[in-house]
N, C-alpha and C positions, 0 to 999 in steps of 0.2 A: 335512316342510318344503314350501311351497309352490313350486309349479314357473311357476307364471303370471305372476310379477311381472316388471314391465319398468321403464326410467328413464326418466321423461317431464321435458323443463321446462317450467318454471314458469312461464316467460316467451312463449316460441313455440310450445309444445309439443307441440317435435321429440320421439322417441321411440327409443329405445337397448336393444341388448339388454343383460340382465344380463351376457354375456361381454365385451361393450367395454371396452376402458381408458381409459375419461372421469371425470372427475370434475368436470366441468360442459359446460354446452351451449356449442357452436360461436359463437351468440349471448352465448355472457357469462352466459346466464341458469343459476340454481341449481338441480337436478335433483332429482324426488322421486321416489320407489318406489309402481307403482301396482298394483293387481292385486285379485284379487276378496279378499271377506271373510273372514277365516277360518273355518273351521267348529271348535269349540271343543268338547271334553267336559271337564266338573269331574270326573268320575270316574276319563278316564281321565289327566289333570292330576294329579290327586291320588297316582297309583300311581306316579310319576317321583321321580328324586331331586328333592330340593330346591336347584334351581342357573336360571339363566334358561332353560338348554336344554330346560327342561319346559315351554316355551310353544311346541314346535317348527311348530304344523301356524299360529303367527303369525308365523316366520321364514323368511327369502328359502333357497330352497336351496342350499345349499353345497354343493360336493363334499370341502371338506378342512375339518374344523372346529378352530380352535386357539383352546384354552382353558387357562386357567389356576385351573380349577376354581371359576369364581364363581357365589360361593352366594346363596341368597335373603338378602337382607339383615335386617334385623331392622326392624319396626313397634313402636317401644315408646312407653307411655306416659308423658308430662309433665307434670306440674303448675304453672302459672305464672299467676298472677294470677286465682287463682280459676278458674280454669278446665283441661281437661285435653286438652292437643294428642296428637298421635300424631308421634313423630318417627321417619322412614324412613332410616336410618343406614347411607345407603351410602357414606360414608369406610371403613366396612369389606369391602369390594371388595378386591381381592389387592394393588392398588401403590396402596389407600388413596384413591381418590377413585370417583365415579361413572362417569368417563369407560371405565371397565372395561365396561362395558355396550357400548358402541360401539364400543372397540380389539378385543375378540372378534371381533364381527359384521365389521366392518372389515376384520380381517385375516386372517379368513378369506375373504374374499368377494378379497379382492390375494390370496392364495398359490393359490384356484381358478383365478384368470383369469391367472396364468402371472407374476404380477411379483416382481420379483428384487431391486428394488432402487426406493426411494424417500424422499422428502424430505416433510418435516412442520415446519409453523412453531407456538410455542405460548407461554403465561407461562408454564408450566409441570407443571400436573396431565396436562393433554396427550399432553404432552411424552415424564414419566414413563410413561403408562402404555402408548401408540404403542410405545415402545421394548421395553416389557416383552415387547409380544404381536408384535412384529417380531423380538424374539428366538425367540422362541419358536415363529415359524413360519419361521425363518431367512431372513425378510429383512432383507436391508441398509439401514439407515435412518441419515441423515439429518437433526439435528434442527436449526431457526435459532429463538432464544431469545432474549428482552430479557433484558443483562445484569445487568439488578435483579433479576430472577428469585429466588425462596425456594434459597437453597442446597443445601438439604432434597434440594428436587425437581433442581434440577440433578444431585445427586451421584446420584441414583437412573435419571438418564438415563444418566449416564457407566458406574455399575453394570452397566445393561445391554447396554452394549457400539456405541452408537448412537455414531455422530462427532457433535460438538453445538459447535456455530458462534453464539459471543453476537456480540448485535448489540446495541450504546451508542444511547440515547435513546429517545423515545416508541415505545409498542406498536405504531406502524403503521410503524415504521422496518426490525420483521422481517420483516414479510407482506412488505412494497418489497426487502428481500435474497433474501426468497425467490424471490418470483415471478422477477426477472432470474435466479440461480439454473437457474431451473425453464424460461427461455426459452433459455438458453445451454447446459444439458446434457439437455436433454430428456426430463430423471429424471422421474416419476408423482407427483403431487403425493398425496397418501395425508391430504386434508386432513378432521381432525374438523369443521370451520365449514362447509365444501362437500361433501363426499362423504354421499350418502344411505343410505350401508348404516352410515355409524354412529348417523345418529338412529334407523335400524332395530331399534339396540341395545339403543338408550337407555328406546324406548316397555316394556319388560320389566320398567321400574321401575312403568308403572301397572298391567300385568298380575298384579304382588306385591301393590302395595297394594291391587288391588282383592279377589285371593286372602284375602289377611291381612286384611281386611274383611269375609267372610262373603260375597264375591260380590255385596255391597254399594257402595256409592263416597264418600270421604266429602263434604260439602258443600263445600269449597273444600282446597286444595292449594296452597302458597307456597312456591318454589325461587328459588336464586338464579339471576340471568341477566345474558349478560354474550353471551355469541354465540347464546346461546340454544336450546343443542340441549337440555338437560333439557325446561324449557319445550314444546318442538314434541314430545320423545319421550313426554310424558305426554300430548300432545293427541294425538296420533295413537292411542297405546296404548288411551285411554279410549274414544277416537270406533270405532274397531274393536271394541271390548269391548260399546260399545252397539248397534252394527251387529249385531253377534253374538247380541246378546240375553244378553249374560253380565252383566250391569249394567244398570239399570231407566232410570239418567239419566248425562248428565255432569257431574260435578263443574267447579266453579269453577276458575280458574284466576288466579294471582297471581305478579305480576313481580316480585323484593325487587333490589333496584341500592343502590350506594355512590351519594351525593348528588354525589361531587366527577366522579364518572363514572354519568352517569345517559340517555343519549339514547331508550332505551325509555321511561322514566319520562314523561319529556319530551315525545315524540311522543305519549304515550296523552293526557296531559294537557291534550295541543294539540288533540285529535280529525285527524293528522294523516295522510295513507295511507302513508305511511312515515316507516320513523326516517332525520332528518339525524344526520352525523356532529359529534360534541363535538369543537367548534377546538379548545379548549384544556383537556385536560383535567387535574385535578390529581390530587397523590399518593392511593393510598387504602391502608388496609389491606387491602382486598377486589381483593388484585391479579389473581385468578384472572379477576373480570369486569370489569375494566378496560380495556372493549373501546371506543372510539370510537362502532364502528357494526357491529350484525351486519349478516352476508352476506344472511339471508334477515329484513329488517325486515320488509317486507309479511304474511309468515308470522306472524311473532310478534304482532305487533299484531293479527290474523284469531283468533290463538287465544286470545288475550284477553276480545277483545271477543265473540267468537261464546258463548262461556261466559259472557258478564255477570262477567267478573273483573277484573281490572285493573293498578295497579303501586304501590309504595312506593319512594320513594329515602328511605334513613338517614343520619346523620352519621356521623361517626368514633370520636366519643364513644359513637353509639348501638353500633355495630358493638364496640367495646368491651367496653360494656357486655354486648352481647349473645355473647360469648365467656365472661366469666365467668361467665354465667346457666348457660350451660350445662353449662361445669366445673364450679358448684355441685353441681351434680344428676348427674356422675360419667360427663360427655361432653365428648370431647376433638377439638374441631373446629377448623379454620382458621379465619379472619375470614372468605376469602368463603362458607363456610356459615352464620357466625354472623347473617351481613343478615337471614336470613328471622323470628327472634326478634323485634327491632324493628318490621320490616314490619309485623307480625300485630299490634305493638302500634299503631301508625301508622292500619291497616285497623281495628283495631278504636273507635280513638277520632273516625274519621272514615264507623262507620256504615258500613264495606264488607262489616263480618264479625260477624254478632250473636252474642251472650253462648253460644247454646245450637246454633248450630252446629258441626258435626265437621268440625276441621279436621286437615289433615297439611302438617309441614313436611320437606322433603326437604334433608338436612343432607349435602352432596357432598363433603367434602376432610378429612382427618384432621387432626388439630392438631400432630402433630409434622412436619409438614410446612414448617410457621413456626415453629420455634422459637422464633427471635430472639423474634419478635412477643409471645410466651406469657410468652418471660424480660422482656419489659420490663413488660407487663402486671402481672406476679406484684411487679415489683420498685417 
């Protein structure tokens, strides 16, 4: 594991050691992990178990590693309209969404640096999976959650043992209980949207598919986004991979948003240097990225456009639609994985994504996670 990385912002950029208990700059600005390249061997990659931990000499050093055994995910093939995608199925991650990648790195990087106890706001995947690895590294957490929340995911927070505090009306009504919260008891805010050891996490997902690709990359890549750490942890993971010399080029990159909550979309479309937040956003099925406005827009819209990639926002119909596509073909996903289906379809009829390029779609959240959502669909 690398010992050189430090937390620089983004904005002023002040400079933190890894042992700090920050989870953003003094300035308000968003902190990222900077440190030399890795130095990478396929060979001796190859001879590791198959779990993220096999990318160690790309992860920040730990002293205390708490994991829940997650394994390489699976790159499988799709067929969909003449053509064959690659879909990266980490709904199957241990508490079923991708966020597994970043509560690991996360929480172990809080139980190295001595914290005992912390507070996490989320819709829910979050939520669950914070809790899972705060158990399991026995910290005491904390969770504040919109009461509309997938039940699903509520009852898998309460599972494991977190206290969980719903909070009635719009998404931005829990980040506002938190923070107050977070200014009155002085607990560590342990936040997936802000803390940089979990996009740390997250970039593991491009170090798989690049692995699962022959050390290859494929031509474009569509996740969904919504605060946008998948996003940022596949541009970090790829732009390190090519630093490295482990991959020839970068691949693409593409935004997939619910249309009734869309301000990435929005922002790219505007050519604009950062995303405004959506006044009023409406209901979606894709509650996971239901986010007004990520923390780090500037970011997101750099690794868009630095790859020649871009964004889709879908409808509700489409997002529908694109859950039973995938149940057809014997994949069991939430709606907000299902955005990226449509998207590709959106990108492809709009000439972003040609017929004969290799694409991968990154499908984050399990489907029994919404039930409801599946029973009304089916019904």
């Amino acid at each position: 594991m690398r010992d050189d990385v430090r937390m620089r912002c983004s904005r002023c950029g002040r400079a933190y050691a890894p042992t700090e208990q920050v989870w953003r700059c003094d300035c308000g600005g968003a902190l990222d992990l900077v440190g030399a390249t890795p130095r990478l061997s396929r060979e001796v990659i190859a001879g590791r178990p198959p779990d993220l931990w096999r990318y160690a000499e790309a992860l920040p050093l730990l002293r205390e590693r708490v994991s829940l055994g997650e394994p390489m995910t699976p790159l499988i093939p799709f067929e969909h309209r003449g053509r064959t995608v690659g879909l990266k199925c980490d709904y199957l991650l241990p508490t079923g969404s991708y966020k597994d990648r970043g509560s690991a790195i996360l929480m172990s990087h809080l139980k190295s640096t001595g914290i005992v106890r912390a507070v996490e706001d989320s819709s829910g995947n979050a939520a669950a999976s914070l809790a899972a690895y705060a158990a399991r590294a026995g910290i005491e957490l904390t969770v504040f959650c919109p009461a509309s929340a997938s039940p699903g995911k509520l009852a898998q927070v309460r599972l494991y043992g977190a206290a969980l505090r719903l909070i009635e009306g719009p998404r931005q009504r829990t980040t506002d209980a938190l923070m107050r919260h977070v200014a009155e008891s002085g607990e560590f805010y342990a936040s997936h949207l802000w803390h940089p050891y979990f996009v740390e996490g997250v970039k593991t997902a491009a170090y798989e598919i690049a692995e699962q690709d022959g050390w290859r990359a494929p031509d474009a890549v569509i996740c969904p986004v919504g605060a946008g750490s998948i996003l940022l942890g596949l541009y970090r993971g790829f732009a390190e991979l090519v630093e490295a010399k482990a991959i020839p080029r970068m691949p693409r990159l593409f935004a997939a948003q619910a249309a009734n909550v869309s301000p990435v979309y929005r922002a790219f479309e505007a050519n604009a240097p950062d995303v405004a937040p959506v006044e009023a956003p409406q209901p979606t099925l894709a509650e996971g990225i239901a986010l007004p406005r990520p923390v780090r827009g500037v970011a997101v819209l750099e690794a868009l456009r630095s790859t020649q990639g871009g964004a889709a926002a879908v409808s509700e119909d489409e997002i529908r639609a694109g859950v039973r596509a995938l149940g057809r073909a014997g994949v069991c996903v939430e709606p907000t994985s299902a955005v990226v289906l449509p998207a590709l379809e959106r990108l492809e009829a709009a000439g972003r994504i040609a017929p004969h390029e290799r694409v991968v779609l990154v499908l984050s959240g399990f489907g029994l996670k919404a039930p409801a959502v599946l029973r009304e669909l089916l019904e």
